[in-house]
C-alpha positions, 0 to 999 in steps of 0.5 A: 903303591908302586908305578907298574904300566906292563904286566903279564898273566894266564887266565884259563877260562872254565870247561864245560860240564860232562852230559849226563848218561840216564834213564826215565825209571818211571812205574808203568813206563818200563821203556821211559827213554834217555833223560840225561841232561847237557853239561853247563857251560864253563865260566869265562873271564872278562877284564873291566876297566874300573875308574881309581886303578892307576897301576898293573901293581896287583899283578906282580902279586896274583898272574894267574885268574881261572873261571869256574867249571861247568857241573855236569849235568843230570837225570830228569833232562836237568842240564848242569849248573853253569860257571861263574864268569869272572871280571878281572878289574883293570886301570882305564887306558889298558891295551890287551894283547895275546903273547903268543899271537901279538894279536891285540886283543882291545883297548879299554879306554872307559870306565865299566868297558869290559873285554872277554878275554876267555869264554867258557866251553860248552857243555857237553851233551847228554844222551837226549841229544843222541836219540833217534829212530834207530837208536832209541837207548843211547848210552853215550853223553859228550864231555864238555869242550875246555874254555880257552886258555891265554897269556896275556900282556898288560900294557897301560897308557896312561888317559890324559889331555895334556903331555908334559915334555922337556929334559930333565930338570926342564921344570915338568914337576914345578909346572904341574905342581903350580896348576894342580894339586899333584904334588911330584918330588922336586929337586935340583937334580935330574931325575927327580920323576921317576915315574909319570904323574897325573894331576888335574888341572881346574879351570872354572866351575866344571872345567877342568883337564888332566895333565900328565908329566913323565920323567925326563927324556934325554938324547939317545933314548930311543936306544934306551938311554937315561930311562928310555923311551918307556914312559913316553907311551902315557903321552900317545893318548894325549891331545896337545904337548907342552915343551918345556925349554928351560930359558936359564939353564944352570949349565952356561954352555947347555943351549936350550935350541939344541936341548929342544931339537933333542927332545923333537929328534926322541919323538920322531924316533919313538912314534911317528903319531906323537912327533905329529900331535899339536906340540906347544913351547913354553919358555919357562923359568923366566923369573930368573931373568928380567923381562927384557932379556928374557924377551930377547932370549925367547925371540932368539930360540923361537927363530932359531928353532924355526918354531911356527906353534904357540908360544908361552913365557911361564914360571912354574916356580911363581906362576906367572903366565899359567893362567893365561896357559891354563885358559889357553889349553882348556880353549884348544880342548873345547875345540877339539874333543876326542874322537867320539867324545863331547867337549869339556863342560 
């Protein structure tokens, strides 16, 4: 199925059922009084974040979502049968926000969480309600108030633990096919991701992490080169960046310094927040060099760089280093779970 991580729709919430205009016409009670009952009230519409959605694909297809109406309501004081909620299934990680208000409305970050998106109009009132000493045959009943109606934008982050960053062909998708079972294009020419995948990465018995690889980002982003700045959004929800910096890169004049600042130049111009996350480098594709020399390339970019994080020397190609990764980042996550979250087990 296609990738789609912004989608809009209307959804109008049900009216509430008409009150019901009657009178008791019992034998012997020739002055039985109103007994017209209250309309039901409309269905409203709620959004549910559900575990195994991945895309906002479904609503390229059907934009539109209406409740049900409320019944109106009938003699005996029988108040009218109410609508039927509706719950429109959703990925986890999806932002809601009102289009004509910008107002965002919630955040649906578990699976199950359920949002109300449009609630139902009352029913109106039938003539019981109207009764009084001076008016004792009331011929009037309410008609039922309209459920809301909205336009709603659809923007999903993606939910993962760990952010891939580099320039294209910096080696994402090598990285996370090593430690997961994603299995992302690969090619040598840049691009090959074209949309951002999701792998988990396992670590023991009941221990693992997600790890999310987005398209290359390259400089000018922020101003919608290459494919922008859309993609970067799926790593806002992450705990710690891995940024990869090819150490070998196949064009000799390409300086892998310069390549990193670009990357840290678009995160600063995307969001303050994310240039700010734990940010770790890894110095990958070592294997084309020997030992020696990649040692003296990686001590060259990191006082270059000024970098004072962690440090890595990887080969998603043949793996080496990325166990010693692997246990690394699930140590760092342990020690700092999400908000209101446990630590892994």
């Amino acid at each position: 199925m296609k990738f789609i991580d912004e989608a809009k729709l209307k959804i109008q919430a049900g009216n509430g059922g008409r009150g019901c205009v009657s009178f008791r016409r019992e034998k012997f009670m020739p002055f039985g009084g109103p007994d017209g009952g209250d309309g039901g009230m409309g269905g409203s519409v709620y959004l549910k974040a559900v575990e195994g959605l991945n895309t906002l694909a479904d609503f390229r297809i059907q934009r539109t979502y209406k409740a049900k109406n409320g019944e109106s309501g009938s003699g005996n004081d029988c108040t009218g049968h109410g609508g039927a909620d509706i719950h429109v299934p959703v990925p986890i990680g999806t932002v809601i926000t009102d289009t004509d208000t910008q107002e965002q409305l919630g955040d649906l970050t578990a699976d199950g969480q359920e949002l109300l998106v449009g609630k139902g109009g009352k029913g109106g009132w039938g003539n019981t309600r109207f009764k009084s000493s001076t008016n004792r045959t009331p011929r009037k009943a309410g008609m039922g108030l309209p459920g809301e109606t909205r336009l709603l934008a659809l923007e999903l982050k993606l939910i993962a633990d760990v952010g891939l960053l580099g320039l294209p062909n910096a080696g994402k998708s090598t990285l996370i096919r090593a430690v997961s079972a994603a299995r992302p294009k690969v090619a040598d020419y840049p691009f090959t991701t074209l949309f951002p995948n999701l792998g988990v990465v396992s670590v023991g018995p009941g221990r693992s992490f997600v790890m999310a690889d987005i398209p290359g980002v390259i400089e000018g982003a922020a101003e919608g080169a290459g494919l922008g700045i859309r993609f970067l959004k799926h790593l806002q929800r992450t705990r710690v960046l891995l940024h990869l910096v090819d150490i070998s890169p196949p064009d000799p004049e390409a300086d892998p310094v310069k390549d990193a600042r670009t990357i840290i130049s678009e995160l600063k111009k995307f969001a303050k927040d994310l240039a700010a996350k734990e940010r770790w480098l890894l110095i990958n594709k070592v294997d084309l060099l020997d030992p020696a020399e990649a040692t003296k390339r990686t001590k060259d970019i990191v006082r270059r760089l000024r970098w004072k994080g962690r440090v890595f020397q990887i080969s998603g190609a043949t793996g080496a280093g990325t166990n010693e990764l692997k246990m690394e980042v699930m140590r760092y996550l342990d020690e700092h779970p999400r908000t209101g979250a446990t630590p892994t087990d």
